[in-house]
C-alpha positions in Angstrom: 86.8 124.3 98.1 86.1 120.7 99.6 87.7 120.6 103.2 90.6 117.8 102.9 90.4 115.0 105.7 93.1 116.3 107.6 92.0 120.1 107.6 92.8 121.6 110.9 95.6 118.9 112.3 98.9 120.9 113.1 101.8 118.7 112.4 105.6 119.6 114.1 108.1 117.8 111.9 111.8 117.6 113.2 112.6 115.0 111.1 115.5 115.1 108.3 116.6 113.4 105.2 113.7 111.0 103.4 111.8 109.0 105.8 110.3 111.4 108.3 109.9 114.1 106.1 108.1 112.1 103.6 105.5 111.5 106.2 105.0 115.2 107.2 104.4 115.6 103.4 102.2 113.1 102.7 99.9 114.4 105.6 100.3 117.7 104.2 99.1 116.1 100.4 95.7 115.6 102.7 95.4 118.6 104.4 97.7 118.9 107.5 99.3 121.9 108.4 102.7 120.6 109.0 105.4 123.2 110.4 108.9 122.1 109.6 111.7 122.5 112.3 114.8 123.0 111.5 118.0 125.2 113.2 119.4 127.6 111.0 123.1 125.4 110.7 121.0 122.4 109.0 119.6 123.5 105.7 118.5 121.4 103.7 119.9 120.3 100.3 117.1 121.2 97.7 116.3 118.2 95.6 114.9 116.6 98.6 113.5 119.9 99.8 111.8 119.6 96.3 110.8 116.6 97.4 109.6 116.1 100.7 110.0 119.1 101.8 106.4 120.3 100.3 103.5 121.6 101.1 105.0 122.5 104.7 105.7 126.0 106.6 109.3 126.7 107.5 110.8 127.8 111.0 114.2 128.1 111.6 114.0 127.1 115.3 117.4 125.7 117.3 115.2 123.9 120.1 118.9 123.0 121.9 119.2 126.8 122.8 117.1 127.4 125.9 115.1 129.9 124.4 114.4 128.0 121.3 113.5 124.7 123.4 110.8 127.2 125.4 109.3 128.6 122.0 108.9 124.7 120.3 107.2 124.3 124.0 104.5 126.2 122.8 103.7 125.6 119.3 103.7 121.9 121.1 100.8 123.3 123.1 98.8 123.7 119.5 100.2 120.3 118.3 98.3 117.3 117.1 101.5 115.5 115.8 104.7 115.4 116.5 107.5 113.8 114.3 111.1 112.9 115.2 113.9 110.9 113.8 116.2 110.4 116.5 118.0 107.8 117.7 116.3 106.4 121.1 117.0 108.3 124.1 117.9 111.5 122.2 114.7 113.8 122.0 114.5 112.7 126.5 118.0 114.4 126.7 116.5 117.2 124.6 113.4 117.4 126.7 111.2 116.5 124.4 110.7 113.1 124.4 107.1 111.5 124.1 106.5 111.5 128.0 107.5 114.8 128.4 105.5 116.4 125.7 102.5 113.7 126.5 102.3 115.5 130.2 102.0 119.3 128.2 99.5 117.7 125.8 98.1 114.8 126.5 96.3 114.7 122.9 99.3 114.5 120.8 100.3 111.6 118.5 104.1 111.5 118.8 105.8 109.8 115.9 109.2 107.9 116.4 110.5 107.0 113.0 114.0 105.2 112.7 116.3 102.7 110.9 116.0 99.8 113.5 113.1 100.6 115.7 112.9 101.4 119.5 113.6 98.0 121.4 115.4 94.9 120.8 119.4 94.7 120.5 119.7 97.3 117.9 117.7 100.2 119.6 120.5 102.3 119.9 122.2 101.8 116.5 122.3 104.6 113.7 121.0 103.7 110.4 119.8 105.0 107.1 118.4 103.2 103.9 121.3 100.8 102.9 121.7 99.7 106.7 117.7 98.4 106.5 118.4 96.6 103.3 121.7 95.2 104.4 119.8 93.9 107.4 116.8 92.7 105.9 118.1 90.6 103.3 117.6 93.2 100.4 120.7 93.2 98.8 121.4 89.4 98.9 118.3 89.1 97.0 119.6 91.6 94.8 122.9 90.2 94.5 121.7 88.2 91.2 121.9 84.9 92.8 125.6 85.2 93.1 126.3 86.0 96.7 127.6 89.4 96.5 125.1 91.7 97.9 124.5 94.7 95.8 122.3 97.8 97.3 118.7 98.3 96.2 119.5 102.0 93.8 116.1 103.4 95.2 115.3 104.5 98.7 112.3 102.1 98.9 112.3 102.0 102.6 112.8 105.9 103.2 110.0 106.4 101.1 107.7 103.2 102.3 108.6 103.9 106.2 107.5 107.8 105.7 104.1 106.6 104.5 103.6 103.6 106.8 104.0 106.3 109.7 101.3 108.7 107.6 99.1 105.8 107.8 100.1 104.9 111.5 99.4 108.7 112.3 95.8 108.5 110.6 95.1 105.4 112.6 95.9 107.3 116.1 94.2 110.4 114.7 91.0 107.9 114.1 91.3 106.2 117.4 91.9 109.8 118.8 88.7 110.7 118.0 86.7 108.1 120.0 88.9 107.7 123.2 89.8 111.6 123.3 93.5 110.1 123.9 96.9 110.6 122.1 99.8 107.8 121.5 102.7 107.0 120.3 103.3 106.0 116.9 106.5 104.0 115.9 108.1 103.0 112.0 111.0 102.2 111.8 112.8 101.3 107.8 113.8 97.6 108.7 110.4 96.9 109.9 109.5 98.2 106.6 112.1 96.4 104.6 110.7 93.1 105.8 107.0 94.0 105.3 107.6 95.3 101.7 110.1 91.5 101.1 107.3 90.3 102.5 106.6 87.0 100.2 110.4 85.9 101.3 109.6 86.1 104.5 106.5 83.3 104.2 107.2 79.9 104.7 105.0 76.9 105.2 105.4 72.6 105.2 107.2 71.5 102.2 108.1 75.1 101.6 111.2 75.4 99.4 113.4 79.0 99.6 114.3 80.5 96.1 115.3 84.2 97.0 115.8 85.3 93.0 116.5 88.5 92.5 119.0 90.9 91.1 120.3 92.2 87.3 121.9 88.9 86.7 118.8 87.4 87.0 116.5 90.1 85.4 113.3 88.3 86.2 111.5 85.0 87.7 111.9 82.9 85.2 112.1 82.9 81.0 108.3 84.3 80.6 108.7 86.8 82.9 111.5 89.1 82.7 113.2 91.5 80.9 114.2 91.2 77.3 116.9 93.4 75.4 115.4 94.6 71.9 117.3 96.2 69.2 116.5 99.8 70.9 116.0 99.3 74.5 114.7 97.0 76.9 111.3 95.7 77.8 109.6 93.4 80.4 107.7 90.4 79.4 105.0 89.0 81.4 103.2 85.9 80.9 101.4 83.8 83.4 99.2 81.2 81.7 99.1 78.7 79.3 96.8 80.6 77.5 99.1 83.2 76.7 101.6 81.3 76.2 99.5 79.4 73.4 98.8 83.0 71.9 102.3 84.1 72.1 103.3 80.9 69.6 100.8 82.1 67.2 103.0 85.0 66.5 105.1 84.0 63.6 108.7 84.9 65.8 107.5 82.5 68.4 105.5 79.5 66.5 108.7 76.9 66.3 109.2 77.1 70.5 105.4 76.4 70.7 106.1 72.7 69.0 109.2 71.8 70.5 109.2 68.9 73.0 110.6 71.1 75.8 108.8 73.3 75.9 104.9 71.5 75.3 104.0 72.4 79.3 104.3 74.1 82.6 107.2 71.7 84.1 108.8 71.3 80.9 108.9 74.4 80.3 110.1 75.1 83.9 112.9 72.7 83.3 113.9 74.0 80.5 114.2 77.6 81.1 117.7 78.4 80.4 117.2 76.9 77.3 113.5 79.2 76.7 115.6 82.5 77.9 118.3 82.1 75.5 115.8 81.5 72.4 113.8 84.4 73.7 116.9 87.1 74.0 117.5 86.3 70.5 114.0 86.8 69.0 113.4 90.2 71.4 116.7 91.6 69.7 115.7 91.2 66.5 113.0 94.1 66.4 112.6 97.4 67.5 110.7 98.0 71.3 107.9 99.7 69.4 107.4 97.0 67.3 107.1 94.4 70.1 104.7 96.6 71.8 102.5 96.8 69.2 102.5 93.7 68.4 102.5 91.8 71.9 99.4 94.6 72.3 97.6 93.3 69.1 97.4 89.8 71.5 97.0 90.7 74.8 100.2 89.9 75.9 101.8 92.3 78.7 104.6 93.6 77.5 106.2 97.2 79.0 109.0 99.6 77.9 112.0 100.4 80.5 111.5 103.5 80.5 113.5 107.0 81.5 113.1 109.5 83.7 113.2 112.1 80.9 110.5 110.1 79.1 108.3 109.8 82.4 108.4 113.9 82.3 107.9 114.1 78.6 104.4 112.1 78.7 101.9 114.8 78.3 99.8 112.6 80.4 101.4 112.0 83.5 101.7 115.7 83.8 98.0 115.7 83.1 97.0 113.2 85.4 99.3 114.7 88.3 102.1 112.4 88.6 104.2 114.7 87.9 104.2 118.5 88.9 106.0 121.5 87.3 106.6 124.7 88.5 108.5 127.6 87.2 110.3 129.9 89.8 112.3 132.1 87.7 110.6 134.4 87.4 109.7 134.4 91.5 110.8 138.3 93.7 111.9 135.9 96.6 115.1 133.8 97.3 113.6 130.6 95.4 114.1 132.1 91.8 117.5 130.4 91.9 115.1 126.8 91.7 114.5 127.9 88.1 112.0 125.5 86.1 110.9 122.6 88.7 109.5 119.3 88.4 108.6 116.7 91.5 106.2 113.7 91.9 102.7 114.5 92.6 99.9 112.6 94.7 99.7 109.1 93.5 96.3 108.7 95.2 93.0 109.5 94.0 89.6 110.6 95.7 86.3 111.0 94.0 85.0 113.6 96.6 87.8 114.9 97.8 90.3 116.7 95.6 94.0 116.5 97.0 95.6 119.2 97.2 99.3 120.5 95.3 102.2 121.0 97.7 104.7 123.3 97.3 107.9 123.7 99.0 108.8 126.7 101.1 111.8 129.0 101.5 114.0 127.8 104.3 112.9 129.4 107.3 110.5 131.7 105.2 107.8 131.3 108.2 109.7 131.9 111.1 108.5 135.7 112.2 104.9 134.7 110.9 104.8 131.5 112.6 106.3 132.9 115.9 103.8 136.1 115.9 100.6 133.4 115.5 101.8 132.5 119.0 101.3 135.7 120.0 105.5 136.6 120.6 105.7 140.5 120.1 108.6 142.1 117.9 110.6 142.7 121.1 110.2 139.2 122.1 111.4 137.8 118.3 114.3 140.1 118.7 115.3 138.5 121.9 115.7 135.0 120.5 117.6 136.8 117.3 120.0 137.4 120.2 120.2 134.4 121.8 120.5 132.6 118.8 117.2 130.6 119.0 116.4 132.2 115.4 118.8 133.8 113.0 119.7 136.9 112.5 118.6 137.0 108.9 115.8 135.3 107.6 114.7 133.9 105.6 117.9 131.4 104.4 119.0 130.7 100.7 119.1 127.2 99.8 
């Protein structure tokens, strides 16, 4: 089997929800060994276990019990990466905060991964997904041009921030290698909010501001946006004049191509209300298949809105890896319950190196094994049952 790039990197991930987590698996999907930490009163709720909870080994571990902080001490002694998702000051008070750990093992790459970052005015404040886009101007530029803000319905900057901090962690990793020296890494899913708005965020002389966005809008201008057909909806995108010359050859278009308003660029630009309205009712007339096929037959780009249950019906994307399945039913351990699975596979590709497929684990289903690899004796594991540092049963049904 071809050894993945990060084959032999242990990775402790404390972190919860979708950000942090999201990192810990993507640096699984390349070959990290990522433990996941978590006390037995915070399971998990399983479709983002499903999610980002893959391809990682389970420990039930309550580090704020004395005896649990003294047994995450030492698997922090094996550590290449450590990620957390506390709120600044919080993993210090624990005793576990990058200068402390960084004086156990200077190698590590510690990973701070927030909503607001760790300086400025905000350091302190909580935050999840809608409190980035609220504060980076997302859902004003969603709003429709109408001024009432309207949430993002996808956690683009969970998801964005958690592989921003993979890529932060493979940059230390790298530097790692020729100064022999850990660091600290730090994301944070307003600073990712602003770098994925990024083109609203550019300005230059002469510049004028036109934050469009939002379903009122439902794209940039007439030639590119979305269209209702007589079945569904689809997204139109044309960006020259020489597509736009092609498109009037198609009979349903040819009267807009000789009308005075719409002979160029500016006109055209002027008149876009006007071009919108005669393109909903053309697009309406005909069925999305049709106006695939035939928009295809030009050249023209044209693409269906398309469902979640049609994205896992497509023999290819299962084919191709995008998407995963995974029967349980069937399984002798606590995961049978999961029943017939489905998540999002690797959406990168290597010619040499062959990704691996994650799967996710039963909670706490590696505790004893885990705890035994650091040499702890049955006696000793019973001890921290009784302190509460572990559970008393294991592993935990999700």
């Amino acid at each position: 089997m071809t050894k993945l790039p990060l084959d032999g990197i242990r990775v402790l991930d404390l972190c919860i929800v979708l950000a942090g987590p999201t990192c810990g698996k993507t640096l699984a999907q390349y070959g990290a060994e990522v433990i996941k930490i978590d006390p037995e009163h915070r399971p998990p709720q399983l479709t983002p276990w499903l999610d980002v909870g893959r391809g990682k080994r389970s420990i039930s571990l309550n580090i704020v019990n004395p005896d649990g902080l003294e047994t995450f001490l030492k698997l922090v002694d094996s550590a290449d990466v450590i990620l957390e998702g506390f709120r600044k000051g919080v993993t210090d008070r624990l005793g576990i905060g990058y200068q402390q750990l960084k004086a156990r093992n200077p190698n590590l790459v510690y990973a701070s991964i927030n909503c607001f970052g760790r300086s400025g005015p905000w350091e302190f404040r909580p935050g999840f997904e809608q409190n980035a886009q609220a504060a980076t101007g997302v859902q004003l530029r969603n709003s429709g041009g109408k001024g009432q803000p309207r949430p993002a319905t996808f956690t683009l900057n969970d998801y964005g921030t958690g592989i921003a901090a993979a890529y932060g962690i493979m940059m230390a990793l790298l530097e790692r290698e020729k100064t022999g020296r850990g660091q600290q890494v730090e994301a944070a899913l307003s600073y990712t909010s602003a770098t994925i708005s990024g083109q609203y965020h550019v300005t230059h002389q002469n510049y004028v501001r036109n934050d469009i966005g939002g379903p009122g809008v439902r794209g940039l201008n007439a030639l590119t946006g979305l269209y209702e057909s007589s079945d569904s909806w689809v997204f139109l995108s044309i960006s020259s004049n020489r597509e736009w010359e092609t498109l009037c050859r198609i009979e349903e278009f040819s009267n807009l191509g000789l009308q005075e308003e719409f002979l160029s660029d500016d006109l055209r630009s002027k008149n876009d209300l006007l071009l919108r309205e005669a393109f909903e009712k053309i697009f309406v007339a005909n069925s999305t298949t049709y106006w695939i096929e035939t928009m295809s037959s030009i050249r023209i780009p044209l693409v269906k809105n398309t469902t979640a249950a049609e994205i896992h019906g497509d023999e290819f994307n299962h084919e191709r890896g995008l998407i995963k399945d995974k029967d349980y039913t069937n399984s002798m351990d606590l995961n049978s319950s999961w029943g017939n699975t489905s998540w999002a596979g690797n959406p990168v590709i290597m010619s040499e190196t062959p990704l691996q497929d994650v799967n996710p684990p039963i909670f706490g289903g590696d505790t004893v094994p885990i705890l035994k690899e650091l040499g702890l004796t049955t006696e000793e594991i019973a001890r921290l049952r009784e302190t509460g540092a572990i559970p008393e049963v294991l592993p935990i049904k999700i």
